[in-house]
C-alpha positions in Angstrom: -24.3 -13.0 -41.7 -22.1 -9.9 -42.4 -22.9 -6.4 -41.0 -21.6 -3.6 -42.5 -21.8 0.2 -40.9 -24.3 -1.6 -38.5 -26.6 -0.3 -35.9 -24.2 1.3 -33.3 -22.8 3.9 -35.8 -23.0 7.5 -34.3 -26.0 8.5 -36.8 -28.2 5.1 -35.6 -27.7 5.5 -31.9 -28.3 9.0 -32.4 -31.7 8.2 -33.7 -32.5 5.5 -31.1 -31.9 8.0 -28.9 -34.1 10.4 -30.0 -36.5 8.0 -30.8 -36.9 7.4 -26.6 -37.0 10.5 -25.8 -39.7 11.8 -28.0 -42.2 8.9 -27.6 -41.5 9.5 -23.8 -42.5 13.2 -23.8 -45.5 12.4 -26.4 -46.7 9.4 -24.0 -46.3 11.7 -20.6 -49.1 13.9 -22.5 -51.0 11.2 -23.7 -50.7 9.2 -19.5 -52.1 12.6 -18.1 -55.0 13.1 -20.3 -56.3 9.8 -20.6 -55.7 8.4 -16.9 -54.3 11.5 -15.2 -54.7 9.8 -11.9 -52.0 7.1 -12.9 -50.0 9.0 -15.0 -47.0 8.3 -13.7 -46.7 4.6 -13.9 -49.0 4.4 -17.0 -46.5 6.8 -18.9 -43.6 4.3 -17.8 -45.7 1.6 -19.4 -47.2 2.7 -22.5 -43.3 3.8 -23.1 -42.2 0.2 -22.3 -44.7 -0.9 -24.9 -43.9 1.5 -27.5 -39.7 0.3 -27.5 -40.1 -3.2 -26.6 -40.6 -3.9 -30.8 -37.4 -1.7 -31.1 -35.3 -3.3 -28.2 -36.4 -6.8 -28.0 -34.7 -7.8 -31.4 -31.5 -7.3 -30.0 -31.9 -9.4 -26.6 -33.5 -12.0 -28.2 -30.8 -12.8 -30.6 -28.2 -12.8 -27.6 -30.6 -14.9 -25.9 -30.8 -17.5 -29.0 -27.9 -17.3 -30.5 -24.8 -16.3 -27.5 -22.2 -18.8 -27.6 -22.8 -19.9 -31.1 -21.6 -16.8 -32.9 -17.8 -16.7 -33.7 -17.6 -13.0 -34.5 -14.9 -11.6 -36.8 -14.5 -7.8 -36.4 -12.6 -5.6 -39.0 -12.9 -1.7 -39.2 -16.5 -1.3 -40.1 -16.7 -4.6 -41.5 -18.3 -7.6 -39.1 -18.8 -11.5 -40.1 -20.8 -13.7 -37.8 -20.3 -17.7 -38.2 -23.7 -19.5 -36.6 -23.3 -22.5 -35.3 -26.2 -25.5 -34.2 -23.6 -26.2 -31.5 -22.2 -23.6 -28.9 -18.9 -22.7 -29.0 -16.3 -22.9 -26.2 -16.4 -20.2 -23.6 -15.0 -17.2 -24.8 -14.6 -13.8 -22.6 -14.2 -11.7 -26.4 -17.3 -13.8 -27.6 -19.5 -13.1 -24.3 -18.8 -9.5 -24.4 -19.7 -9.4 -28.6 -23.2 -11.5 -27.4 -23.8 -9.3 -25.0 -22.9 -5.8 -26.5 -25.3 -4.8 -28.5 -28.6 -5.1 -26.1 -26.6 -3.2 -23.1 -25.6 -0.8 -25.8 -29.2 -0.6 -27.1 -30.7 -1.0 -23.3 -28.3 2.2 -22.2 -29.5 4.7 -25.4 -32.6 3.7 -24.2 -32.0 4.9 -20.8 -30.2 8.6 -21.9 -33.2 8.9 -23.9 -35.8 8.1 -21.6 -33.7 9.5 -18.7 -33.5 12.7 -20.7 -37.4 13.0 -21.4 -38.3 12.8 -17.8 -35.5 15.2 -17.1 -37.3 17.8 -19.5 -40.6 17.2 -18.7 -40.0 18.0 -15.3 -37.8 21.2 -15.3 -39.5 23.2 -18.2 -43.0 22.3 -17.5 -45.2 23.9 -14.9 -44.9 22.4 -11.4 -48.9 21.7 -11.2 -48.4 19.8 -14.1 -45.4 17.8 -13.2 -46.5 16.9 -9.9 -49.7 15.5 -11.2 -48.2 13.5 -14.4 -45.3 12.3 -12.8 -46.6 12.1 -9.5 -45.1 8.5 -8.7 -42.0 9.8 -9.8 -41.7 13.2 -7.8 -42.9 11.6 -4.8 -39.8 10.1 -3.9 -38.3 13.0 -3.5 -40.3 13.0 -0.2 -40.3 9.4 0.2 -43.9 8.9 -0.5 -42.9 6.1 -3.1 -40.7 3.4 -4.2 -37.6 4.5 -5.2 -35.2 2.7 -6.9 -32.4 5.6 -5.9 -32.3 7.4 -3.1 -28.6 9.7 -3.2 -29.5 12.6 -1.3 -30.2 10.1 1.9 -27.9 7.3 1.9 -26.1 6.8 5.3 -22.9 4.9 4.3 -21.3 3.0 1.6 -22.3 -0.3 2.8 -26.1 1.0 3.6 -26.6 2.4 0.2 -25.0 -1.1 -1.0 -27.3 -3.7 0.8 -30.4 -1.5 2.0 -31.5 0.0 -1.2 -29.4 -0.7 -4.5 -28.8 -4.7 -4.2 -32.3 -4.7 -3.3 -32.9 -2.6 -6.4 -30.8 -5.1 -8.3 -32.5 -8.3 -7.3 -35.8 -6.3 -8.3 -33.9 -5.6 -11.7 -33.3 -9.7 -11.9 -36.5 -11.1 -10.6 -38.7 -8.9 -12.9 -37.8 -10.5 -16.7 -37.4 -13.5 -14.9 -40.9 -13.8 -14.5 -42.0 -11.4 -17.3 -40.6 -11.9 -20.8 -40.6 -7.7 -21.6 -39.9 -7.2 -17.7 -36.2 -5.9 -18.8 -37.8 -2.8 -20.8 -40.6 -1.9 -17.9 -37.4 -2.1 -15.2 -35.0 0.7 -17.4 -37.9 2.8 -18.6 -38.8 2.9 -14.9 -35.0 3.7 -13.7 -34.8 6.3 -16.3 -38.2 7.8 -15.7 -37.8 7.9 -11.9 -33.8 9.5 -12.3 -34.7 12.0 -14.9 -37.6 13.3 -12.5 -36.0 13.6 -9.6 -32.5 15.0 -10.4 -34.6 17.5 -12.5 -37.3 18.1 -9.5 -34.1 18.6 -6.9 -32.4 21.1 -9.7 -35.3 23.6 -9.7 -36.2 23.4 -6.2 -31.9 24.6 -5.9 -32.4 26.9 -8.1 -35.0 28.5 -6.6 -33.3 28.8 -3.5 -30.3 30.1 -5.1 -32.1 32.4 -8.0 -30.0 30.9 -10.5 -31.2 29.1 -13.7 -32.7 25.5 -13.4 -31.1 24.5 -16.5 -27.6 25.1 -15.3 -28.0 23.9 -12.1 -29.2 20.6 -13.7 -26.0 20.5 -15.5 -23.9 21.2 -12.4 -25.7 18.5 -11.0 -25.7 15.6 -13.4 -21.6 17.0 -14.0 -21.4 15.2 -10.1 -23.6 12.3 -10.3 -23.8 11.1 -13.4 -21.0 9.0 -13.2 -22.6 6.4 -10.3 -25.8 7.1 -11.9 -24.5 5.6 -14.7 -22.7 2.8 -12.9 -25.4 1.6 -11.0 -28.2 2.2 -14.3 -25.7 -0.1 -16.1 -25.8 -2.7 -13.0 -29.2 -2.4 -13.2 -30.1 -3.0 -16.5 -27.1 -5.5 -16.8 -28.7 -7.8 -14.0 -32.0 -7.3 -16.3 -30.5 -9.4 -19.0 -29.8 -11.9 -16.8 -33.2 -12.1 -15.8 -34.3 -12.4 -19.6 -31.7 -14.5 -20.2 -32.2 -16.9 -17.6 -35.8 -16.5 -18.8 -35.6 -17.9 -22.3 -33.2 -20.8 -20.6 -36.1 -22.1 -18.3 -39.0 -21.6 -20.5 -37.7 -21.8 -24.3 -34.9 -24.8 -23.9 -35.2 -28.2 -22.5 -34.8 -28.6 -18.7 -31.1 -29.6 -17.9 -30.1 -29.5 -21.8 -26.7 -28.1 -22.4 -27.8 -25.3 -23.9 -29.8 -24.0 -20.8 -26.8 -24.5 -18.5 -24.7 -23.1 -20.8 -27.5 -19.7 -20.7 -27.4 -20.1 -16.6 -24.3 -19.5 -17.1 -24.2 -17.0 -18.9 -26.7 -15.3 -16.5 -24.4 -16.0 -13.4 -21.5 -14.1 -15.5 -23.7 -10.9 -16.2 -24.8 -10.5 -12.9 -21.5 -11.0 -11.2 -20.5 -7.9 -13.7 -23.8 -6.0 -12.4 -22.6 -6.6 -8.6 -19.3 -5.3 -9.5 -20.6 -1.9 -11.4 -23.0 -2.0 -8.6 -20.1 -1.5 -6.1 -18.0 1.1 -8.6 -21.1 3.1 -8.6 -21.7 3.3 -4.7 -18.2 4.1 -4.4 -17.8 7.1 -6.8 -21.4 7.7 -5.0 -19.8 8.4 -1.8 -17.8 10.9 -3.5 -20.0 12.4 -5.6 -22.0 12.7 -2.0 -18.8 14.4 -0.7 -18.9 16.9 -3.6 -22.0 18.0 -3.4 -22.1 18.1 0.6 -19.1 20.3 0.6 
């Protein structure tokens, strides 16, 4: 298999980017005037559905084929050797398996994340707070929320009350659900985008100042640990799909499904570690913005 000028050029993630983000804003529209009631979490869906063709390529050849690719990379030239039999462990080989759906799974997020951010700082606030209702509710705490920045206590609260919990949500979904990966990112991104944007206009309209630059100011802070604990997020998501596919598509205690356990144990250690990074820089992101 040789890839040439593949996917994850500039022009390509570009495109999947914009790809997210207009479906997103179309299927908002389309959520609040076919079920306007359930907007919120049916917009979040139909979005899941409309990627999932896009996104589940990728995943499913890292779950099929990791640890039987010997990848040779040169320039903008790539050669993948498949082999029936997996290869010995290799650190550079699990990080080539594993590249391209985190890569794919974080465009996704920008995009999506970007949508929701749009949607709710140019549109009018009756409409927002009736579309995405699910998501601006947790600004007041009315909902679910898989982030909660502007009230986190302490480092270790925002570690082992809310965001490990979020994580082991982020696991146990596509462990159980075979698309549950896409729903649990489209939901991140949805839920981030509408509430940085939501807490951005309310600023600036306290402060008479543009919404657009406040937004700006205010993703310049936490965008970092957003980013951190999205990629722990979604990271711990393809070990849910991963450990998935070993349970359900390969032979109880065969070689290869250890070998994919394993593989599932490696990426969520990684998601507990950028899990960590991303509270820390949180508490001084928090800092920041207090002072």
């Amino acid at each position: 298999m040789q890839k040439i000028n593949g996917f994850f050029s500039s022009g390509s993630a570009l495109n999947f980017f914009l790809i997210s983000f207009v479906y997103s804003v179309l299927l908002v529209f389309v959520s609040y005037f076919i079920f306007t009631k359930y907007a919120g979490i049916l917009s979040v869906f139909l979005v899941s559905l409309a990627l999932i063709p896009l996104v589940s390529k990728y995943l499913d050849r890292a779950e099929k084929f990791s640890g039987r690719f010997q990848t040779i990379e040169k320039k903008n030239i790539s050669m993948d050797e498949i082999r029936l039999s997996s290869n010995k462990f290799s650190l550079k080989q699990f990080y080539l398996d594993f590249k391209a759906p985190i890569k794919v799974f974080l465009y996704c997020f920008l995009g999506v994340f970007a949508a929701y951010a749009f949607v709710s700082l140019v549109l009018p606030t009756e409409f927002v707070q009736v579309a995405l209702a699910d998501q601006s509710a947790a600004i007041s705490g009315n909902a679910f929320s898989l982030t909660d920045f502007f009230s986190l206590d302490s480092f270790l609260v925002s570690v082992f009350r809310n965001n490990l919990f979020v994580l082991f949500v982020c696991f146990a979904l596509p462990l159980i659900l075979e698309h549950g990966t896409t729903f649990v990112i489209i939901w991140n991104a949805s839920l981030w985008g509408t509430v940085f944007a939501l807490h951005a206009r309310n600023l600036a309209a306290v402060q008479g100042s543009d919404p657009g630059i406040v937004l700006l100011s205010l993703l310049a802070v936490v965008l970092p640990h957003t980013l951190l604990e999205a990629g722990s997020y979604f990271v711990a998501a393809i070990a849910g799909s991963v450990s998935h596919h070993a349970l359900t598509e390969e032979k109880v205690f065969s070689s290869r499904a250890k070998q994919l356990l394993f593989y599932a144990l490696l990426l969520l250690i990684i998601s507990f570690i950028l899990l960590v990074l991303g509270a820390f820089v949180e508490t001084i992101a928090k800092d920041i913005l207090a002072g």
